[in-house]
C-alpha positions as CSV (number, residue, x, y, z in Angstrom):
1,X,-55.2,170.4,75.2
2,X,-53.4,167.1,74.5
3,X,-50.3,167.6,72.8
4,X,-49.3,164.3,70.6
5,X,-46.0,163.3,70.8
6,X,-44.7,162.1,67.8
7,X,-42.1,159.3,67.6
8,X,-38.6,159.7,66.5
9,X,-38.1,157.8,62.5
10,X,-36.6,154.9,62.3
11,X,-35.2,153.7,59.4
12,X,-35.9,149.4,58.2
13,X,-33.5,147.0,59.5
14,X,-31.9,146.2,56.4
15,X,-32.6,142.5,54.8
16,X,-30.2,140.1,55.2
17,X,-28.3,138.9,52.3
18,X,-29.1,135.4,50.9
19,X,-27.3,132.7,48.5
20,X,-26.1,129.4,47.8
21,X,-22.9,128.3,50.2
22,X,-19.8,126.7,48.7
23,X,-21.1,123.2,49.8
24,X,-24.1,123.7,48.0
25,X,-22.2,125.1,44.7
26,X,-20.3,121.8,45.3
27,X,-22.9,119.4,45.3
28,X,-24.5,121.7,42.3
29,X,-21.2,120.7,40.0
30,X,-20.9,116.9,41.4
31,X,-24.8,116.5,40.1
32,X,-24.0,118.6,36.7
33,X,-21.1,116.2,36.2
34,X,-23.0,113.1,36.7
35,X,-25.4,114.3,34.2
36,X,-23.0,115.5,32.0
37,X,-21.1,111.9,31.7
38,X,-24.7,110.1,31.6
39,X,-25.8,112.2,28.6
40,X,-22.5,111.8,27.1
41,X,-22.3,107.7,27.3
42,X,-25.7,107.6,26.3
43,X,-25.1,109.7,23.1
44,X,-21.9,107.1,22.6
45,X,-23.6,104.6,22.6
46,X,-26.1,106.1,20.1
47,X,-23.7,107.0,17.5
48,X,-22.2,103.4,17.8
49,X,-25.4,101.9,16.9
50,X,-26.0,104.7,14.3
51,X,-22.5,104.2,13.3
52,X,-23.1,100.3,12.9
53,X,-26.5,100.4,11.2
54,X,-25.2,103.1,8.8
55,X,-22.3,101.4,7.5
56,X,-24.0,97.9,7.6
57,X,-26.8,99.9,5.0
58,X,-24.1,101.6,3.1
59,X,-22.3,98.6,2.5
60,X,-25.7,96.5,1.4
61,X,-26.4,99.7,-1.1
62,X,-22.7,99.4,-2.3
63,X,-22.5,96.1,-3.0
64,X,-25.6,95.8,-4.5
65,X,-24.8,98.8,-7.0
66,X,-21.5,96.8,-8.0
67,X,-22.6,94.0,-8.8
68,X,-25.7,95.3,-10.5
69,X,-23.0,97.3,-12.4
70,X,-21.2,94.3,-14.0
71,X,-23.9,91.9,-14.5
72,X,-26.0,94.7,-16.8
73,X,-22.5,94.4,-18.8
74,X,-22.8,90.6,-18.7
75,X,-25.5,90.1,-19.7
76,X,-25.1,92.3,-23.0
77,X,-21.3,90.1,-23.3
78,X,-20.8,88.6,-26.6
79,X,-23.4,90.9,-28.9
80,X,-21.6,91.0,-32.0
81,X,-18.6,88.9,-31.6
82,X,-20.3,85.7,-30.4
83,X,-20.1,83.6,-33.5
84,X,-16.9,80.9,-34.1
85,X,-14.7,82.6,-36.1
86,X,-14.4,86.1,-34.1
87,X,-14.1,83.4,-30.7
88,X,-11.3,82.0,-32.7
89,X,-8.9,84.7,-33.5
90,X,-5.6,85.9,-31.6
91,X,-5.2,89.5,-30.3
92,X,-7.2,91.9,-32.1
93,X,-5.1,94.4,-34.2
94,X,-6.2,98.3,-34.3
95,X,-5.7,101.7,-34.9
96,X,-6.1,104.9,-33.2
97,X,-4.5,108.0,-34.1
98,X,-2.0,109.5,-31.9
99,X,-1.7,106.4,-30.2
100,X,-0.6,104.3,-32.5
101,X,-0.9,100.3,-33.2
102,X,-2.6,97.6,-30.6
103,X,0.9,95.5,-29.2
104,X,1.2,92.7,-32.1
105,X,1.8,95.4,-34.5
106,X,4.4,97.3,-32.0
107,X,2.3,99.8,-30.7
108,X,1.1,100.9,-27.0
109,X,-2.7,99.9,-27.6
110,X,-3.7,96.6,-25.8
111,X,-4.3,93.3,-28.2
112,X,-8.5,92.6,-27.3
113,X,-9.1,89.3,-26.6
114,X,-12.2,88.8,-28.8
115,X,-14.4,87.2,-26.1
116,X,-17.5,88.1,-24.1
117,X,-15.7,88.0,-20.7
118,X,-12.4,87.7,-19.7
119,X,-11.1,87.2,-16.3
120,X,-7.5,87.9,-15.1
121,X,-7.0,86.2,-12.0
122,X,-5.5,88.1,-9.3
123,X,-4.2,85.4,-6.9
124,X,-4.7,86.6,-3.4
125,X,-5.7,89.9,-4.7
126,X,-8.8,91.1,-6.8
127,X,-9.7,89.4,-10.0
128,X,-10.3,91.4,-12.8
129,X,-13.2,91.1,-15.2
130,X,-13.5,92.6,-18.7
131,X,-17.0,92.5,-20.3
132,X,-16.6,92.7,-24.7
133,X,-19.9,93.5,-26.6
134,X,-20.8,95.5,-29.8
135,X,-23.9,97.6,-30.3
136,X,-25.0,97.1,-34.0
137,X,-28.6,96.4,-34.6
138,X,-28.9,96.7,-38.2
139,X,-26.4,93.7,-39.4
140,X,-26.7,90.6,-37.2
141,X,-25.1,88.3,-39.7
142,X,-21.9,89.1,-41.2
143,X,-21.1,90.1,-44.4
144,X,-18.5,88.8,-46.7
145,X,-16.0,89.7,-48.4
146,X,-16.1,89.3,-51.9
147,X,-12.7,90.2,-53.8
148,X,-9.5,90.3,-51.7
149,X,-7.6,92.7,-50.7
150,X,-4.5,93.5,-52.7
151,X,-3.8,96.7,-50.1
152,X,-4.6,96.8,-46.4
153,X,-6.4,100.7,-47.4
154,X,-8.3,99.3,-50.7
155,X,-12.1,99.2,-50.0
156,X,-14.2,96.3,-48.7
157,X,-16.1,94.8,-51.3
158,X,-19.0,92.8,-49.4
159,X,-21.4,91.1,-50.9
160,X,-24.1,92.7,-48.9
161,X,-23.5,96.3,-47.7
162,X,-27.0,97.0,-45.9
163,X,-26.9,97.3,-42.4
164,X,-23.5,99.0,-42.0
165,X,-23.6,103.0,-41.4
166,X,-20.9,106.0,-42.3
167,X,-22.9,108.9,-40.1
168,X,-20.6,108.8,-38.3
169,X,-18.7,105.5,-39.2
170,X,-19.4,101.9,-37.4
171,X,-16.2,100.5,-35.8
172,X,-16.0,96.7,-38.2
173,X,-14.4,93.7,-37.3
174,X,-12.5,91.8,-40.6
175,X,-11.7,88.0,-39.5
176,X,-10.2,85.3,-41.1
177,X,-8.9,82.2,-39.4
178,X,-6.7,83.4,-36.2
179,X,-6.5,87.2,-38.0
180,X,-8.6,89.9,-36.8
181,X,-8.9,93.7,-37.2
182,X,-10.6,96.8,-36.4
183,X,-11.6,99.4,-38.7
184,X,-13.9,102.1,-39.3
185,X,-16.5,102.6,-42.3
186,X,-15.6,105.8,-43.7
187,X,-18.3,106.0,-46.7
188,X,-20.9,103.4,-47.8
189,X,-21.0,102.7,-51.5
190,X,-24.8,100.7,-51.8
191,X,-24.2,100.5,-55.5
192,X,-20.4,99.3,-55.9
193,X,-20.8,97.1,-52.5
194,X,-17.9,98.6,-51.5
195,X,-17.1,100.0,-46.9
196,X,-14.4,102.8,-47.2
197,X,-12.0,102.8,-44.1
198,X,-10.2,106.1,-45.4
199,X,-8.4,107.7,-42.3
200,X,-9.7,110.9,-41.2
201,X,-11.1,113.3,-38.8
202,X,-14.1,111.4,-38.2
203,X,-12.1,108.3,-38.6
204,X,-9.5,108.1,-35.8
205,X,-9.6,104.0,-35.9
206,X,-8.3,104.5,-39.5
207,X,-4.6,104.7,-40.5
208,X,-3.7,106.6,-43.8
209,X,-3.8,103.8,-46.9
210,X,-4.5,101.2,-44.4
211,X,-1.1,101.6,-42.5
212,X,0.4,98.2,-41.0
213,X,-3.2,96.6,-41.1
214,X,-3.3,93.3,-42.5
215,X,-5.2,92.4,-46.0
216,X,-8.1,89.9,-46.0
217,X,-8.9,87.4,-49.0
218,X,-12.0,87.2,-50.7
219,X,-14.4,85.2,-47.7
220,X,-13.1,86.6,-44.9
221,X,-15.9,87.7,-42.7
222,X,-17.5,91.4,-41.9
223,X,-18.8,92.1,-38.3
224,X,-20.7,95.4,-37.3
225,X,-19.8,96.8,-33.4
226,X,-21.2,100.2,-34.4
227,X,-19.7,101.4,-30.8
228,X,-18.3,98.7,-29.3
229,X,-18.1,98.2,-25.7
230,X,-15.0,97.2,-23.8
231,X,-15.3,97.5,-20.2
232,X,-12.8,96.3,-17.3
233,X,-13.9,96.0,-13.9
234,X,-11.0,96.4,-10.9
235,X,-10.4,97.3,-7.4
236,X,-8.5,100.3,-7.2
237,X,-5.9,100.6,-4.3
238,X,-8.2,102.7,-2.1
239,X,-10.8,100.0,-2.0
240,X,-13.1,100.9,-4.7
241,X,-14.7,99.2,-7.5
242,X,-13.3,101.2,-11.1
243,X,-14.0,101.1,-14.6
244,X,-11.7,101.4,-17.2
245,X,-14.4,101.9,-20.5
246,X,-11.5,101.6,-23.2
247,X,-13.9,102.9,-25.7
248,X,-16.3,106.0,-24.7
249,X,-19.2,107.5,-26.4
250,X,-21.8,110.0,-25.7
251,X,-24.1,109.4,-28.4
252,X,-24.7,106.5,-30.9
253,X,-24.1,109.4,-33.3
254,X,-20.8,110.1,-31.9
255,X,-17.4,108.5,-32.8
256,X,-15.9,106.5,-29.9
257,X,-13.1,107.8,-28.0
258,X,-10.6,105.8,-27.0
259,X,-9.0,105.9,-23.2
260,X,-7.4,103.3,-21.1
261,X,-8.2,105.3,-18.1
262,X,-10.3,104.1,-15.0
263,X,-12.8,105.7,-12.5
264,X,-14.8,105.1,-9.0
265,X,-18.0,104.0,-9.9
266,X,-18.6,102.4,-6.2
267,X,-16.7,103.1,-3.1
268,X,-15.5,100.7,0.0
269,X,-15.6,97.3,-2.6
270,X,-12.8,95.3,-1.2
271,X,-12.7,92.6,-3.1
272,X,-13.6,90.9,-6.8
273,X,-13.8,87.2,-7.4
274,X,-15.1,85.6,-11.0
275,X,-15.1,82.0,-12.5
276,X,-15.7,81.1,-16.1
277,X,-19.4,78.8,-16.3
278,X,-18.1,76.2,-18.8
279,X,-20.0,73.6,-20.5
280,X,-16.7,71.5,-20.9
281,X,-17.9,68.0,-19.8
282,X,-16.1,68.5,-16.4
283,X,-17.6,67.1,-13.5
284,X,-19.0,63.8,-15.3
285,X,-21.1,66.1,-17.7
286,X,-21.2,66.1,-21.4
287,X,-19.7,68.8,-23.4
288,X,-21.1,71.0,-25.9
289,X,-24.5,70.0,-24.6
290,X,-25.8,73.4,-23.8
291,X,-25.3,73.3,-20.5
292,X,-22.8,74.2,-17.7
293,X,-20.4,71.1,-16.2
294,X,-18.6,73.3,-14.2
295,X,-16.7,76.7,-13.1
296,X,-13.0,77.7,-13.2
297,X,-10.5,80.6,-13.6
298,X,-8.8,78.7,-16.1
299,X,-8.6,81.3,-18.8
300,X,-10.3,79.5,-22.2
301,X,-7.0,78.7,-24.4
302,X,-8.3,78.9,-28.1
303,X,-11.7,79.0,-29.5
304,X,-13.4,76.3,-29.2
305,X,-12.8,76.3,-25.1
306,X,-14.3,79.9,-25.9
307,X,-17.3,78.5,-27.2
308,X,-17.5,76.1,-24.4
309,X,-17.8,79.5,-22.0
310,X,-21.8,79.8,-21.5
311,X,-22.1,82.0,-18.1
312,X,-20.0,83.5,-15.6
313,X,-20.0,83.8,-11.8
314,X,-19.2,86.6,-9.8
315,X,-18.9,87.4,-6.6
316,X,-18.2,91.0,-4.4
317,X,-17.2,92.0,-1.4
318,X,-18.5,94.9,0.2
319,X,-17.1,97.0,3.3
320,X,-18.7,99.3,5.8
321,X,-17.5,102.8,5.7
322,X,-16.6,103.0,9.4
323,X,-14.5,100.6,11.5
324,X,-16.0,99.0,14.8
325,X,-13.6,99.3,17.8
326,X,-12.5,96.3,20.1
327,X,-13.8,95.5,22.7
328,X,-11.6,96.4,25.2
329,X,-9.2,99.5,25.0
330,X,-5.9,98.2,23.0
331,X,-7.4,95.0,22.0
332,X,-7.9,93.3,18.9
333,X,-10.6,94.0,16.5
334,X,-14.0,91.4,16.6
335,X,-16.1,93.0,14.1
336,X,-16.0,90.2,11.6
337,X,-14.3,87.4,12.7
338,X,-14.6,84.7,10.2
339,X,-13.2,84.8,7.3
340,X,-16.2,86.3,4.0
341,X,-16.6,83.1,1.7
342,X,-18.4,83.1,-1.3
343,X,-19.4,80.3,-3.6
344,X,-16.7,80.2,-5.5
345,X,-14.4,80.1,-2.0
346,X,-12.7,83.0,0.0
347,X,-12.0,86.0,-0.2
348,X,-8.2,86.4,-0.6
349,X,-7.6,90.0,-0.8
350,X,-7.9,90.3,3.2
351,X,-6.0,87.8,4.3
352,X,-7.2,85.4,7.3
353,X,-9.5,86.8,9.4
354,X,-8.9,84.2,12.3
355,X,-5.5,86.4,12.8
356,X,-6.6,88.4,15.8
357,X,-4.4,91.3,14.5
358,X,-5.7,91.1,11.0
359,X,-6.6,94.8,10.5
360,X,-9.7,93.9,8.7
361,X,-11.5,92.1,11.6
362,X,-12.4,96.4,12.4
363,X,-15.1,96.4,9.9
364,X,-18.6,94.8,8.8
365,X,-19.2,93.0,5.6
366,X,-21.6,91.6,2.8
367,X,-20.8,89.6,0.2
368,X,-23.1,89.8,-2.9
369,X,-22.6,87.3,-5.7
370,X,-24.8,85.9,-8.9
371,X,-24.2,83.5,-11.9
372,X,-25.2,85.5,-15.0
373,X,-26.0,83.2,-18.5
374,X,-24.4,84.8,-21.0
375,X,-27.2,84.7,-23.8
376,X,-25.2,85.6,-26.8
377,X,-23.1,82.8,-26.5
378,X,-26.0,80.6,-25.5
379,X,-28.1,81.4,-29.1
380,X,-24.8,82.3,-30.9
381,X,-24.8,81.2,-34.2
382,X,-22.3,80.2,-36.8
């Protein structure tokens, strides 16, 4: 018998140990690197051009939403005030209680300047542009008055009272020659002819028995503003187009408020230009034909250059939101490089843009401008 002889157990070799050598961890990192700085220019570069088309849409959005905002008031300038004898008058006196008188009667309240539009030029800054309109629609011509005044509280006998409301009270304009004045219709008498301006809760414009107002003789001339409209258009110091809307209200039911303070209503405007359309007989026209000879700034001295006022031109200046870097590291801005013109000229506010380190060559711009006819004025009567 064969006897098997078993072999002795051996145990596996065991494997080798495998892995990545410090020259291929090396070349691992230099590749990840490379990558790393590709994706990252390539995403620069991205959010530049993002950067740029963004601002260049926000600044097309903005300026058209600011000028859309001042011609809507344009075109309304003038409803209610656009005859002769309100065109004529001098600063328009007023009351409102707890502030007092408007400045010719020695109080803090601005004197209106009874005219559609109003621009204050602001030089090598901003112009300014105030937009005046009222809001009645049930008296279109004025009344008049038909007994004077012996006290500047005594009622207004009219010869017509229709048209004029005391739910709550219109806001009335009493002219004669270069005298003007705001009040308030506290009650409407049909049957005596008679507006009451009594001072009140509901009638802050009202002072008690008339206060420091002025008296009107029998003629003088009744306008309706039911809630007028006085609204000044600005750039604020942070580059933004602002509205100061002296006289607020929610609601044609609703008394006006009166506040002289302004708000954003569009940001990154840098700039506000305006020129009076006048039908003057400048540039070899005719004047008082109806139509335009030519635009200024020169504010309208008395009435009849108001009347002579027939559109207005404005013009805006619009700024992207993010600034575009120079070219080179520490170099000068090339963003926009020639200075924004407009029809009316330049724009001031930003000084010379052919000044290589004029701060405002960083950004993008559109300028946005329109000539609106000021229709009141054009089918004003009287």
């Amino acid at each position: 018998m064969t006897t098997k002889r078993s072999l002795p157990f051996r145990s596996a070799a065991p494997a080798r140990m495998s892995g990545m050598s410090l020259m291929e961890i090396l070349i691992a990192m230099a590749i990840g690197l490379i990558g790393i700085v590709v994706i990252t220019q390539t995403y620069l570069v991205n959010e530049n051009y993002k950067r740029s088309t963004t601002s260049a849409g926000g600044a097309q959005t903005n300026g058209a939403l600011a000028l859309f905002s001042i011609e809507r008031d344009a075109r309304m300038a003038g409803w209610g005030v656009s005859w002769s004898a309100p065109l004529g008058c001098g600063g328009l006196l007023w009351y409102y209680e707890g502030q007092g008188y408007s400045t010719p009667l020695g109080g803090p309240l601005p004197a209106l300047t009874l005219a559609p539009v109003v621009i204050t030029d602001g030089g090598a800054a901003p112009d300014t542009i105030t937009l005046l309109y009222g809001t009645g629609t049930e008296r279109i011509i004025p009344a008049t008055l038909s007994k004077t005044m012996a006290a500047s509280g005594d009622a207004l006998e009219v010869d017509n009272p229709q048209g004029f409301d005391d739910s709550p009270g219109d806001l009335i304009l009493l002219v004669q020659g270069g005298t003007c004045a705001m009040v308030q219709v506290s009650q409407v008498q049909p049957a005596a002819g008679q507006l009451l301006h009594d001072a009140g809760v509901t009638a802050p414009y009202n002072p008690a028995g008339g206060g420091a107002l002025p008296t009107f003789p029998a003629g003088a001339q009744v306008y309706n503003l039911g809630r007028p409209v006085v609204n000044t258009y600005s750039i604020s110091a942070n580059n933004a187009l602002q509205l100061a809307s002296l006289f607020t209200a929610t609601s044609s039911t609703v008394v006006p408020a009166y506040t002289s303070a302004a708000f954003t209503i569009v940001d990154n405007i840098v700039d506000l230009q305006a020129e009076y359309g006048k039908d003057d007989g400048s540039g070899g026209g005719t004047a008082n034909d109806g139509i335009v000879d030519g635009y200024n700034n020169v504010t309208p001295a008395n009435g009849v250059e108001r009347q002579q006022v027939l559109s207005v031109r404005i013009g805006v200046l619009a700024r992207s939101e993010f600034f575009v870097k120079p070219d080179t590291p520490g170099g000068n801005c090339t963003g926009t490089t020639a200075t924004p013109t407009w029809t009316g000229g330049a724009f001031p506010a930003l000084g010379d843009f052919t000044v290589v380190t004029n701060p405002a060559r960083c950004f993008g711009y559109r300028v946005f401008e329109t000539v609106v006819p000021l229709r009141n004025m054009i089918w004003r009567q009287g």
